[in-house]
C-alpha positions in Angstrom: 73.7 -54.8 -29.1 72.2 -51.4 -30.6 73.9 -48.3 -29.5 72.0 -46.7 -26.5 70.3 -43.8 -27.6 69.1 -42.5 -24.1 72.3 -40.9 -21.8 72.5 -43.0 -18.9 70.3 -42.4 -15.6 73.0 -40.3 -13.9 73.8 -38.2 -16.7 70.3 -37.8 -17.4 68.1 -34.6 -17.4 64.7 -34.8 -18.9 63.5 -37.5 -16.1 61.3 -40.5 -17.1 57.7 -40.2 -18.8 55.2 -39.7 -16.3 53.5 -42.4 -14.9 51.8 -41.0 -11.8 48.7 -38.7 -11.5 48.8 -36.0 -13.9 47.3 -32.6 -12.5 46.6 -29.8 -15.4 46.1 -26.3 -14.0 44.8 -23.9 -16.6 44.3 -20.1 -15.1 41.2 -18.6 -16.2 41.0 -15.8 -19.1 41.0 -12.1 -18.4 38.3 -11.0 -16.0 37.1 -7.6 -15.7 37.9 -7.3 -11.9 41.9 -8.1 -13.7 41.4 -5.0 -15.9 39.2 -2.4 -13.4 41.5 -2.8 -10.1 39.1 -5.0 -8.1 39.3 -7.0 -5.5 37.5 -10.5 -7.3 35.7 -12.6 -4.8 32.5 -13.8 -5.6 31.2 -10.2 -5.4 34.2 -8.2 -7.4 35.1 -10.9 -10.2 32.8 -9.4 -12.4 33.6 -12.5 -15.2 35.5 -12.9 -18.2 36.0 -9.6 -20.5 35.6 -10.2 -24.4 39.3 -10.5 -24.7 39.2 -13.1 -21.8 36.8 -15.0 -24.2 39.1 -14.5 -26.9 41.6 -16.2 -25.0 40.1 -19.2 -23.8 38.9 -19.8 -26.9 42.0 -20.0 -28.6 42.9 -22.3 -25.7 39.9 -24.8 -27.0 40.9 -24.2 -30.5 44.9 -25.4 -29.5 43.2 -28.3 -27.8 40.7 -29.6 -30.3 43.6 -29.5 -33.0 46.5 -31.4 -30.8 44.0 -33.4 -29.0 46.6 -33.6 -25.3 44.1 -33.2 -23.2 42.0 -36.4 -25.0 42.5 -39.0 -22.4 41.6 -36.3 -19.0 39.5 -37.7 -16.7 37.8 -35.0 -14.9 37.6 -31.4 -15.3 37.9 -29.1 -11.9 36.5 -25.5 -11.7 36.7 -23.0 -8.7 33.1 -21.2 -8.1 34.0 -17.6 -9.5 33.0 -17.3 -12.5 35.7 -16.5 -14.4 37.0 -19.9 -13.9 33.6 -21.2 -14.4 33.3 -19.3 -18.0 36.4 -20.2 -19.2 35.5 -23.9 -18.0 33.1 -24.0 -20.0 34.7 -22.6 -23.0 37.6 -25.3 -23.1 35.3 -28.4 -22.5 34.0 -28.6 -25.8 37.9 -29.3 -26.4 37.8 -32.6 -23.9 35.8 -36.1 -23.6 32.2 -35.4 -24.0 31.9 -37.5 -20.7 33.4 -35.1 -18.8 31.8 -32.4 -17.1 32.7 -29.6 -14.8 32.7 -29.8 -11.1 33.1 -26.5 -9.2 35.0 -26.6 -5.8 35.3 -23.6 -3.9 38.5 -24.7 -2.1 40.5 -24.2 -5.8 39.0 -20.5 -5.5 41.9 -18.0 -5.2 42.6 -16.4 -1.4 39.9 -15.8 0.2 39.5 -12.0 0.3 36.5 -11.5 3.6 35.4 -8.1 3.8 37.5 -6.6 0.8 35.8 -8.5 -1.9 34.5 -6.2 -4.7 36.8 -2.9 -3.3 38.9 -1.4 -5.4 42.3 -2.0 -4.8 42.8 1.5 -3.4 39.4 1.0 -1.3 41.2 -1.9 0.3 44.1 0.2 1.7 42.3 2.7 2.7 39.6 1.1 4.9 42.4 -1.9 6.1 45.5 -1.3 5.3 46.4 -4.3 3.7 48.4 -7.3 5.2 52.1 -7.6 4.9 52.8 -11.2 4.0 56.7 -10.4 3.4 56.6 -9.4 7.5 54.1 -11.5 8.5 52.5 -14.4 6.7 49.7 -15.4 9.2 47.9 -11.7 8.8 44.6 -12.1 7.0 43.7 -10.6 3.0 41.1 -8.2 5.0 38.4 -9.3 8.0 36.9 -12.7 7.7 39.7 -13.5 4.9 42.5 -15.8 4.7 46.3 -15.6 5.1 48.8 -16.2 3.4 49.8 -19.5 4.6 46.3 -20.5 5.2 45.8 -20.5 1.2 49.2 -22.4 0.6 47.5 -25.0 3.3 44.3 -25.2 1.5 46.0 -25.7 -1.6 48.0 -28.0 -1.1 45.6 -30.4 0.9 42.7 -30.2 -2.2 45.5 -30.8 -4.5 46.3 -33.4 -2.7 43.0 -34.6 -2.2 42.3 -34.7 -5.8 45.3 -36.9 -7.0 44.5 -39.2 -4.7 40.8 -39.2 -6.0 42.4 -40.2 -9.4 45.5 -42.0 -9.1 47.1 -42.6 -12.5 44.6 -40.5 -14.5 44.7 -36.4 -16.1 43.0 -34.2 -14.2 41.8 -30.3 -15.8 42.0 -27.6 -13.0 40.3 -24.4 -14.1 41.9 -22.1 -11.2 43.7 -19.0 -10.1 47.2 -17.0 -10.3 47.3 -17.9 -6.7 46.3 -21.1 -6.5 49.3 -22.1 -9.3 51.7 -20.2 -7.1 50.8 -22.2 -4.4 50.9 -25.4 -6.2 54.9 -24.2 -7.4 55.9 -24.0 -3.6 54.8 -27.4 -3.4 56.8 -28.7 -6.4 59.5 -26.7 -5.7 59.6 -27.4 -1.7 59.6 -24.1 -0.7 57.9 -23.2 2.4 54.3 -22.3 2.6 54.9 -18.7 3.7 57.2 -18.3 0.3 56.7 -15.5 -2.0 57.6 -17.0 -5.9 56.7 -13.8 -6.9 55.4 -15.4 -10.6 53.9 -14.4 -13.9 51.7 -16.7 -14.8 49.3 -15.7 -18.0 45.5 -15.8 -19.0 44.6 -19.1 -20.1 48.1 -21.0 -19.7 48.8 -24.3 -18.8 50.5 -25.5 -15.9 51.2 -29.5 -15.5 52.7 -31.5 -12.3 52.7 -35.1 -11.8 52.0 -36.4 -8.9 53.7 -40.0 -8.1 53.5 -40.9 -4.6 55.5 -38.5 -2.3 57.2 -37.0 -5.4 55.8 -34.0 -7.0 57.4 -33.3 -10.8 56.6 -30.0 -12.9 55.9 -31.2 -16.6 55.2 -27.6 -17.8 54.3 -24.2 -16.8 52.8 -21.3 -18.4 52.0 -22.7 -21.5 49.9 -20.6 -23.5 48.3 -19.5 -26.7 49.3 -16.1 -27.6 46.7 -14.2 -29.6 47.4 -12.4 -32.8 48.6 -9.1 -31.4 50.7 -10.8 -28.9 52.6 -12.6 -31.3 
């Protein structure tokens, strides 16, 4: 009998390779409503700034060369468009059969009335929820709360694995949305605060296997040349 070279289950840490619905959530580049203190709905995102470019494209670059994304399935976008430019940056990188589909609900919170204020504007003219205090308070008039994101989340997320059992899904999303997806792997409840750093263009993969919900990775990025 050969020598085991795996530890045995219970001694185990790095879990068995996945075999469930993968879900990859990329956060888009650096948008100028990141870098000018807006509020970025559909009014204040503004887009991807030249260095946001810079970034997704040496996201596609990483991809072409290591081909892991090769065998996705799908490729999800939320409707702003700085997920929808840096969407369409990286495909080039995956099957030529896939295509983006844009889905508002993997847009980040839902801002209402505040949407293109400056963050400054927004405190002035609303005052600005306390989620620490009180979770159900909404981002500004006609917005959404805190737990109301983590809810909408979860069930597209959700919704989307069970679309395509077994297969690799691309997610071009939102700070938010990943935090929100974190709270789920991690159980936490959905008025949590994780209180995360998670980069321009990095990658962020959970499986999803029936109930269970494993973190494969998170913020995995390219860093550019000055970053290094």
């Amino acid at each position: 009998m050969s020598p085991a070279i795996e530890p045995p289950e219970g001694f185990r840490t790095t879990g068995e390779p996945p075999r469930g619905t993968r879900l990859l959530l990329i956060r888009h580049g650096e948008a100028h409503c990141n870098v000018n203190g807006v509020v970025g709905g559909p009014i204040g995102c503004g887009g991807l700034t030249p260095r946001g470019r810079e970034q997704a494209l040496a996201l596609r670059e990483r991809l072409a060369r290591s081909r892991e994304l090769a065998d996705a399935a799908a490729l999800y976008t939320s409707i702003l468009p700085r997920a929808r430019e840096t969407a369409a940056l990286i495909a080039p990188a995956l099957p030529p059969s896939v295509r983006p589909r844009e889905d508002c609900d993997l847009c980040e919170q839902h801002p209402g009335e505040a949407d293109g204020l400056t963050w400054d504007e927004l405190l002035a003219r609303f005052g600005g929820p306390d989620w620490d205090r009180d979770p159900t308070m909404v981002f500004a008039p006609g917005g959404e709360s805190w737990v109301g994101f983590y809810e909408r989340v979860r069930r597209t997320l959700d919704a989307i694995a069970d679309r395509h059992r077994g297969e690799l899904v691309v997610l071009v999303v939102h700070g938010g949305v990943i935090e929100q997806l974190m709270k789920v792997v991690l159980g936490s409840s959905g008025s949590a605060r994780l209180g995360l750093r998670t980069e321009h263009c990095s990658m962020t993969e959970v499986e999803f296997d029936g109930v269970r919900r494993r973190l494969l990775r998170y913020n995995d990025r390219v860093p550019l040349v000055e970053e290094a």
